[in-house]
C-alpha positions in Angstrom: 68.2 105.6 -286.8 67.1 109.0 -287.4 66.3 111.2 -284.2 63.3 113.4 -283.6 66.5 116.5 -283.6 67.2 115.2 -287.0 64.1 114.7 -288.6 62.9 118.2 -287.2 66.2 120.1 -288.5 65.7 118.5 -291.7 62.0 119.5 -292.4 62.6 122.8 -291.3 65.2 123.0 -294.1 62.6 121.9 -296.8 59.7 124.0 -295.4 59.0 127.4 -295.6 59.4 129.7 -292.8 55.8 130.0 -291.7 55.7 126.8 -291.3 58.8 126.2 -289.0 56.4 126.2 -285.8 53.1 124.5 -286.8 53.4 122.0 -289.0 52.5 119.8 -286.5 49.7 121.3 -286.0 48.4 122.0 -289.7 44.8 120.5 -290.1 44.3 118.3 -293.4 41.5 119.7 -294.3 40.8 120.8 -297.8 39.8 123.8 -299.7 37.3 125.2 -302.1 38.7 124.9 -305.5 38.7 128.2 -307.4 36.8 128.6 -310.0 38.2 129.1 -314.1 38.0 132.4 -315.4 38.4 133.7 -319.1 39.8 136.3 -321.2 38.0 138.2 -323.9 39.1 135.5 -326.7 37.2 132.9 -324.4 40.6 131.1 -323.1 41.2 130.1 -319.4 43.3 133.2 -317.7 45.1 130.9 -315.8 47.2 134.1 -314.3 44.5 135.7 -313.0 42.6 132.5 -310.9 44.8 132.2 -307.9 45.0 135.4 -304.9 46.5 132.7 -302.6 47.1 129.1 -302.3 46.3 126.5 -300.0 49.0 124.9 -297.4 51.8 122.8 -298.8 50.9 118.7 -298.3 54.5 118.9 -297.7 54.0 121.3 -294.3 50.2 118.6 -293.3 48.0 120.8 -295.6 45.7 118.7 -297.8 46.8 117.4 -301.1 45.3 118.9 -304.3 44.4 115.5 -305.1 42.3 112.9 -303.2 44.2 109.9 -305.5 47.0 110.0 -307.7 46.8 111.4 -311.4 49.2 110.2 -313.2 49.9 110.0 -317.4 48.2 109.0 -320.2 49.1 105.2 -321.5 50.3 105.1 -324.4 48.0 102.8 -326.6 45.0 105.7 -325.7 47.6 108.5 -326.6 48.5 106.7 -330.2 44.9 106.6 -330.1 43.7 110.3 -329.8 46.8 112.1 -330.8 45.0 115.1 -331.7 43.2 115.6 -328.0 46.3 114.5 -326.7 48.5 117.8 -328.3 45.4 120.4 -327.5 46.2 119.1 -323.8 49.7 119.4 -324.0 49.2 123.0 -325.7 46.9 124.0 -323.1 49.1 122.4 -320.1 51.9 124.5 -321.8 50.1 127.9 -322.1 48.6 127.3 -318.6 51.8 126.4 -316.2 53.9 129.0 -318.5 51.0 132.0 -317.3 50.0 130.5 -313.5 53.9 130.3 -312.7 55.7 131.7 -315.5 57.9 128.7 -316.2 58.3 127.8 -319.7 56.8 124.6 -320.6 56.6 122.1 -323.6 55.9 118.7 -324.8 58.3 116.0 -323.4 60.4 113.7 -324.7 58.6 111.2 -322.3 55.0 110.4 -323.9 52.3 111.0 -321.4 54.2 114.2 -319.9 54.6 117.6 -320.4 58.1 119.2 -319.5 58.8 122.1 -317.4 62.1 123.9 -316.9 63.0 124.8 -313.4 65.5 128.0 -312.6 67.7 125.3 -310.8 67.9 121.3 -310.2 67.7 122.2 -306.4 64.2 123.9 -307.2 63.4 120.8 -309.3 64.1 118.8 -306.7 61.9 120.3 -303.8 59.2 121.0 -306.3 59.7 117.5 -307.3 58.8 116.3 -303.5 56.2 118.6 -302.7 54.0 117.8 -305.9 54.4 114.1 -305.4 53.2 114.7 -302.1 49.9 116.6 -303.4 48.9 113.1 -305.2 49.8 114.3 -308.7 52.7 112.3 -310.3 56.1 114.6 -311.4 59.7 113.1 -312.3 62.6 115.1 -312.9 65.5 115.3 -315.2 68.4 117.9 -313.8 66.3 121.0 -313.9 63.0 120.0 -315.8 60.1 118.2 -314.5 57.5 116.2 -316.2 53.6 116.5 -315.3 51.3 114.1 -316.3 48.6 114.5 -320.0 46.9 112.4 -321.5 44.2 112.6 -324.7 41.0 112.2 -321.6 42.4 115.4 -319.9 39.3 117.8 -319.4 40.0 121.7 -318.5 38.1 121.8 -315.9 39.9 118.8 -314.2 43.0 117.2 -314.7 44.2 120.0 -317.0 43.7 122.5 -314.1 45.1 120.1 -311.4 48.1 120.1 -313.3 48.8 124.1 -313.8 47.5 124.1 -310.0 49.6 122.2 -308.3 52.5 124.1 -310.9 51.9 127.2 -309.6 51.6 126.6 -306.1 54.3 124.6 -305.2 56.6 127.5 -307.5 54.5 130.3 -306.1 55.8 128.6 -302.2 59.4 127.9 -303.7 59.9 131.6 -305.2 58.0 133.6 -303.2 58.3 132.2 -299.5 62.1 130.7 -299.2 64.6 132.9 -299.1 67.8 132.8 -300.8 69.6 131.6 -298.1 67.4 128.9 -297.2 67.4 127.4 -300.8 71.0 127.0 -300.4 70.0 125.4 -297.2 68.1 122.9 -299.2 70.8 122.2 -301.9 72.8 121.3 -299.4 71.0 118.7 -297.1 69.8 117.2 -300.8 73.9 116.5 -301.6 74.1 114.8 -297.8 70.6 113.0 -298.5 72.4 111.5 -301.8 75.1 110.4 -300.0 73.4 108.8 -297.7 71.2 106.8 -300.2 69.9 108.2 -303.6 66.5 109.5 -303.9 64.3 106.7 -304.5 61.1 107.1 -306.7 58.7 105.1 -308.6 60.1 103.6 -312.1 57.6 105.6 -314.1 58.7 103.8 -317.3 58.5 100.1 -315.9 55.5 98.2 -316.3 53.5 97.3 -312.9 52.5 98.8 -310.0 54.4 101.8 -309.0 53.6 102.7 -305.8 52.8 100.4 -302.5 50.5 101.6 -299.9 51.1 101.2 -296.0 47.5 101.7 -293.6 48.1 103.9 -290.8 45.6 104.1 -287.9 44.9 107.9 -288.3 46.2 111.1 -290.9 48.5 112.1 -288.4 50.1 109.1 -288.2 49.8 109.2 -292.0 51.5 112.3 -291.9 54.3 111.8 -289.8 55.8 108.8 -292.0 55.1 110.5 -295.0 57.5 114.1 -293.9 59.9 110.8 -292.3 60.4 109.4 -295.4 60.8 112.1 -297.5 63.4 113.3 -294.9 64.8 109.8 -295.2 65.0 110.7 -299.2 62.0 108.5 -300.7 59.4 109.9 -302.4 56.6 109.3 -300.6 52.6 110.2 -300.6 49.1 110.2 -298.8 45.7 109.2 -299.5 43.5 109.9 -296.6 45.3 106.7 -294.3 46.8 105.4 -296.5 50.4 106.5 -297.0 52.3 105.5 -300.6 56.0 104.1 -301.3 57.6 103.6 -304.2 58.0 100.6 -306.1 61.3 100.7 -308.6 62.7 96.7 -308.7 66.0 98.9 -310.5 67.1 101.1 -308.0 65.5 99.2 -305.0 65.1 95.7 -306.0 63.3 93.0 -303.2 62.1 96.7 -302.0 65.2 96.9 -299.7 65.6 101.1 -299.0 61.8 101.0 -298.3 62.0 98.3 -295.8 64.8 100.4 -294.0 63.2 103.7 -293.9 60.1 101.7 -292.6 62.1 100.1 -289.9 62.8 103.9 -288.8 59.1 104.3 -288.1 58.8 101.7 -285.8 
């Protein structure tokens, strides 16, 4: 059973400084969203949109996303291959200016790939962007975002590079050195304790299984447990989101335990 000492030790390790001593007071209340703005050749200057970025979902802040956006199936991408590469080119231009992380098509259709400076960073940027409702998976150092062919700029293509280049902007700019060791750390003695568990984004099915809490605090609480408990986990208003993956948790097994915890 993991103790209140633990789970507190742990989450300081994965949050930024600022938010050592309030997190559990952070208000999920969202923001205004900022609005595109263009160069002279009449693209979106995706460097020059953000002065500062709303709390982490991972420190109680809201999510970028109200409910999850995930990829593009692949009958609709065979379907509008065209659209689907102008959003994977402008995904690519975008998260490469707003965080300054290359990025490219993936070999996973329905992503778009970006490489990391490290798998430690992939692997806290991997956690905080599931929790802001957008879906991610990671390979060592490189993550994959969501496209699809329907993708519009002014939406999905801009949650994307959003949610990019805050949870970097957090992970360069606001954790020092010596913290990110920190982190690489307690992720080796998570995986020894059990593997990270995530939804099986290239099974069939449901991927992800809600559980109704009475309040977002509540929500909140077992959503920074379970992550501390190493599953991928997410919120949606109440409603707080487990993986489903019948390869790596079959009968749903490591869920069940880390839910046990809560009680």
């Amino acid at each position: 059973m993991l103790t209140r000492h633990e789970l507190d030790r742990r989450l300081r390790i994965l949050l930024p400084p600022e938010y050592h001593d309030s997190y559990a007071q952070l208000e999920a209340k969202p923001m205004g969203s900022a609005d595109l703005k263009f160069d002279a050749e009449g693209r979106v200057a995706w460097d020059e949109m953000w002065q500062s970025y709303c709390d982490l979902a991972m420190a109680g802040g809201p999510p970028h996303k109200g409910r999850l956006l995930g990829p593009g199936a692949p009958d609709d991408i065979s379907a509008r291959p065209g659209d689907y590469l102008d959003v994977i080119e402008e995904l690519g231009r975008g998260i490469t200016l707003a965080s300054e992380l290359p990025a490219e098509d993936s070999p996973n259709l329905g992503w778009i790939r970006v490489q990391c400076h490290s798998d430690v960073m992939a692997g806290w940027m991997l956690r905080a962007i599931t929790m802001e409702n957008v879906a991610v998976r990671a390979e060592g150092r490189a993550l994959d975002l969501p496209a699809a062919p329907d993708f519009r700029l002014d939406k999905e293509i801009k949650n994307v590079v959003t949610v990019t280049a805050k949870t970097s902007h957090y992970w360069m700019n606001h954790i020092p050195r010596e913290q990110k060791t920190e982190i690489g750390e307690l992720f080796k003695s998570l995986d020894r304790e059990s593997p990270l568990l995530g939804p099986r984004w290239d099974e069939g099915g449901d991927r992800w299984r809600g559980v109704e809490c009475e309040s977002v605090p509540q929500a909140l609480r077992m959503m920074r447990t379970l992550i501390a408990l190493n599953v991928l986990a997410r919120r949606e208003d109440t409603t707080v989101f487990v993986p489903v993956n019948s390869t790596d948790d079959p009968g749903g097994k490591i869920v069940a335990a880390a839910l046990n915890q809560l009680l």
